[in-house]
N, C-alpha and C positions, 0 to 999 in steps of 0.2 A: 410445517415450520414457518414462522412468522419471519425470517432473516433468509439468504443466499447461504446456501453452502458455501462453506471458507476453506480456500488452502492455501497453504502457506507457501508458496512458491518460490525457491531460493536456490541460484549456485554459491559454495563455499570453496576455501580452501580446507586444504589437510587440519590445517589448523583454526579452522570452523572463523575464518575472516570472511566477510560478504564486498570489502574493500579492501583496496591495495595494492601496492606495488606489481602481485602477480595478475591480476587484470589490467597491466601493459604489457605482457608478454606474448608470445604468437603461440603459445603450447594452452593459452586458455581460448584460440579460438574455435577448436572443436567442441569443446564442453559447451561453450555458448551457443554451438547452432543445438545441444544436444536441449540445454536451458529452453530455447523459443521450441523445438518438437516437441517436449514431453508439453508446455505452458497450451499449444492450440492441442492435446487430446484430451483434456477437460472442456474442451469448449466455453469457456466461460464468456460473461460478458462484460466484467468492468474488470481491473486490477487497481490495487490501493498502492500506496506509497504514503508514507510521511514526510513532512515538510523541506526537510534536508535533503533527502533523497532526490525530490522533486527538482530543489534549486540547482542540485549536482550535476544534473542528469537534461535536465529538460529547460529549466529559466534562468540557470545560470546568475540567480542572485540580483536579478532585474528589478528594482524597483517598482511599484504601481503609481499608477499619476492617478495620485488623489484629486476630487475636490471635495475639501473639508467646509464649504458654503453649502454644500449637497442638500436639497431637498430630503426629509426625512423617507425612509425609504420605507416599505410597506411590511409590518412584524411577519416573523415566521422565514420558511422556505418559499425558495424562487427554483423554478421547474422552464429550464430556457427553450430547453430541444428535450420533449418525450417519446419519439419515435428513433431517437439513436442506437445503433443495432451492438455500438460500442461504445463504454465508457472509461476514461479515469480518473480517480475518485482520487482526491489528493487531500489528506491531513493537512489542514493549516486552524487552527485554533484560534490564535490572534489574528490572520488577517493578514500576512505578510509579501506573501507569492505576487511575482510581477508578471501576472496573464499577456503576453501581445497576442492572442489567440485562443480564440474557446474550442478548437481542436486540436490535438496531440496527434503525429506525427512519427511514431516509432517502429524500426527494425521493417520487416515485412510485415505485421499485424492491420487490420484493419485500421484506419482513423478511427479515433477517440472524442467523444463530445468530453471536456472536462467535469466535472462536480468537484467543488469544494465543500471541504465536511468544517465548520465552523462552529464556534463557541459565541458566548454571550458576547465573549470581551472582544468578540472580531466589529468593528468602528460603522457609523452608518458608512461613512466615506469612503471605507473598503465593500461595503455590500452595494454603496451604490454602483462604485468601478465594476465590480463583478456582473452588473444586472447590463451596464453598460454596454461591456466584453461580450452580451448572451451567453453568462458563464453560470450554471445552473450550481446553488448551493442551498445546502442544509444545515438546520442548525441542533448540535446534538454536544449540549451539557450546556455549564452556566461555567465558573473558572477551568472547568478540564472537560477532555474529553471523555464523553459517553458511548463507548464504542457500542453496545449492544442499542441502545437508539436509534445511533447512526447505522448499524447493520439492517436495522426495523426500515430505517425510512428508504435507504436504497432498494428495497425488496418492490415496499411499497407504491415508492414514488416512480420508478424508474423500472420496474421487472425484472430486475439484478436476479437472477436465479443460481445464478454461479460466479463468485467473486475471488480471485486473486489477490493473496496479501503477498506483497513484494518486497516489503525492507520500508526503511530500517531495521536496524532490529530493536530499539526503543517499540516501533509501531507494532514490530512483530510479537514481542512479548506483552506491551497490554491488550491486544487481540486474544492472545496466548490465555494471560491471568483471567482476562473477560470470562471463559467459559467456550468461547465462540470461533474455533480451531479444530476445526471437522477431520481433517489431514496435514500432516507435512510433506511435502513433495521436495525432496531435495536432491540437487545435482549437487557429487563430489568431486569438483575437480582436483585433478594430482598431480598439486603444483603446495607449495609453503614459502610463506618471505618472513614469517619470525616475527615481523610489525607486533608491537606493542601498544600503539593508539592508533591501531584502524576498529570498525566497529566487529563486532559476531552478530553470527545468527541470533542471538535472543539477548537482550539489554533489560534491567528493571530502571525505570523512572524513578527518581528519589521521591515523589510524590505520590508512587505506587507504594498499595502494607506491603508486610513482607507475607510471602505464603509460598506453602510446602511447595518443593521441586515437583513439576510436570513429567509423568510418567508418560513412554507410548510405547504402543505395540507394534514390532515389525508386517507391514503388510505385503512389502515384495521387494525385491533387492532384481537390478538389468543392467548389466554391463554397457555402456554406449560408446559414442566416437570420442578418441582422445585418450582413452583409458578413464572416461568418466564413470561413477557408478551414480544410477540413479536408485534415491532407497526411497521407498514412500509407506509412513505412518500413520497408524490412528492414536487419538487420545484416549490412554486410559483414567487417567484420574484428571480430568478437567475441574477444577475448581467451582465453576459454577456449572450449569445446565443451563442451556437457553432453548 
């Protein structure tokens, strides 16, 4: 296989939120140690995220300190650190994310070398910040993202053999509709807040067609700490084949 094995790595509520009110409460901190055991027995070596998630979580909506006088910067992908034994792969399309750091920093997990998975429309002035940072990124589609590209080049460029897709769920679903959704691996936590605009596990992009609902097959159902249930899927009717 030309890409990383993809799983879809996600805690929800009852009511299939991946955000919200009950991710402040103390009865979701068992599920979440149960989230990072089941995440390190895959072994993987990058996990993805989309743009939001990223800002939420890790940059906090930091701005990048352009400069838009920038020498033209060199076509193609930039390859900062190849020997990173971890990576995270962050969706940003346009170029938005405010790096102070080309390593990531999370939970007990390894450090992380960043990649940025980028489109045409991402600025030289953002790729020159990026080359700057040693912030390693790829450029995969021209107005939108190419996930099956961008799963090619991480394989390629960086020896991604096992890749983590982690939220949103905008991200999680055209991964989803892509073809390219090998497993779901989901923790249920057994908690509900009712939330009406927080996001779910799977979101369609209005710029995504529309296409028939994604079937999967149960592959094992484990009880965990918390009263969590870990259920993990395969895809039966994936849309594309990659």
């Amino acid at each position: 296989m030309n890409r990383p094995y993809i799983v879809c790595h996600m805690m929800t509520s009852l009511d299939g939120k991946i955000t919200g009110p009950y991710m402040r409460t103390k009865a979701i901190k068992l599920p979440a140690q149960e989230y990072e055991r089941t995440n390190s027995l895959y072994r993987p070596q990058a996990w993805l995220c989309g743009r939001v998630t990223t800002d939420e979580n890790f940059t906090f909506y930091k701005k990048p300190m352009l400069d838009e006088n920038a020498p033209a910067v060199p076509e193609g992908d930039y390859v900062a650190v190849s020997d990173a034994q971890m990576h995270y792969v962050s969706v940003d399309a346009s170029g938005k994310i405010g790096w102070e750091s080309n390593t990531l920093h999370y939970e007990d997990r390894p450090a992380a070398h960043v990649i940025e998975v980028l489109t045409d429309k991402a600025s030289n002035a953002y790729r020159d910040f990026l080359r700057k940072m040693k912030i390693s990124y790829i450029i995969a589609g021209k107005d939108q993202l190419d996930c099956q590209l961008a799963a090619e080049k991480l394989k390629a460029l960086f020896k991604i053999e096992t890749l983590m897709l982690s939220g949103g769920g905008f991200i999680n679903w055209s991964f989803l509709q892509a073809g390219l959704v090998d497993e779901l691996s989901l923790i249920l936590a057994p908690l509900a807040d009712g939330e009406n605009k927080t996001s779910t596990l799977f979101e369609k992009s209005d710029f995504l067609p529309e296409r028939a609902p994604v079937e999967f097959a149960l592959k094992s159902v484990e009880k965990g700490q918390g009263d969590s249930i870990w259920l993990r899927y395969t895809v039966k009717n994936a849309p594309c084949q990659s």
